[in-house]
C-alpha positions in Angstrom: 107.3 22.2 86.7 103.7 23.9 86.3 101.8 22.0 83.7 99.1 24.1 82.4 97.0 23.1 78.8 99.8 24.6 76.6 102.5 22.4 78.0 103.9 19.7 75.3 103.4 16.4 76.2 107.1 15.5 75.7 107.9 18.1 78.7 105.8 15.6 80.6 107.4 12.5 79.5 110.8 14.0 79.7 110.7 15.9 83.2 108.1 14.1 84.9 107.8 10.6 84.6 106.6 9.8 87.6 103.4 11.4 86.0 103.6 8.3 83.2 101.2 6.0 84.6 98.6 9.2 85.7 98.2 9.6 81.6 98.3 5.9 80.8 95.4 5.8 83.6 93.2 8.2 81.8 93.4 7.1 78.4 96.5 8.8 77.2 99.1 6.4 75.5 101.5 9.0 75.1 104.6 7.1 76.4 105.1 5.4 72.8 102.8 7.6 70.9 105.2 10.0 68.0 102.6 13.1 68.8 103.9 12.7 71.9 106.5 15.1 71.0 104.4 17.9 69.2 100.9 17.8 70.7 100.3 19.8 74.1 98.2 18.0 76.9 95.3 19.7 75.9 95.3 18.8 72.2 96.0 15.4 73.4 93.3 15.2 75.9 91.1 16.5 73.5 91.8 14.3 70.6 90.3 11.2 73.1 87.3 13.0 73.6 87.7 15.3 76.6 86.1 18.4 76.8 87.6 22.0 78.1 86.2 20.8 82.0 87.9 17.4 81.9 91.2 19.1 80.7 90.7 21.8 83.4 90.6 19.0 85.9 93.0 16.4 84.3 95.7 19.6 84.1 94.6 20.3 88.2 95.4 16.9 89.1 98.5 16.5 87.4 99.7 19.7 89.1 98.1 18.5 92.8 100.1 15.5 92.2 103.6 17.4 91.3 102.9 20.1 94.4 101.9 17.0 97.0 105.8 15.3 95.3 107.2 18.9 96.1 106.2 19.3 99.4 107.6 15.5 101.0 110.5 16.7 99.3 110.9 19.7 101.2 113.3 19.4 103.9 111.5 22.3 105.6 108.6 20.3 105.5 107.1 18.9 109.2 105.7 15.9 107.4 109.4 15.0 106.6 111.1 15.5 109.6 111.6 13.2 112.4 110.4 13.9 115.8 114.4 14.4 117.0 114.4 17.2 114.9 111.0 19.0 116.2 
């Protein structure tokens, strides 16, 4: 899942909860908050204060963090494999 500034916060919640604590981290009570389920990330970033750079970079992060999950989950992936089957 691609988050990008229009995606709802309750797409987050719902599909990616491993991204729970990230938000919590950076100020965003969403888990229990009711505009949880309207408000996109960017609305909700920028009702705390953020501006359009910290959303840029809050949005990046949450994305690095869903591609770096994608990747060890790969069974493609080198990382994952063990040496027997190199």
């Amino acid at each position: 899942m691609e988050i990008t500034k229009d995606t709802q916060i309750s797409e987050i919640l719902r599909y990616r909860e491993d991204l729970i604590e990230d938000l919590l981290q950076m100020g965003l009570g969403c888990v229990g908050c009711p505009m949880a389920q309207m408000e996109t990330i960017e609305q909700g970033l920028k009702a705390h204060g953020a501006s359009d750079k910290e959303v840029e970079q809050v949005i990046e992060k949450l994305n690095k963090k869903t591609e770096e999950k994608s990747e060890n989950k790969d069974p493609g992936n080198k990382s994952t494999q063990t040496k027997q089957e190199e």
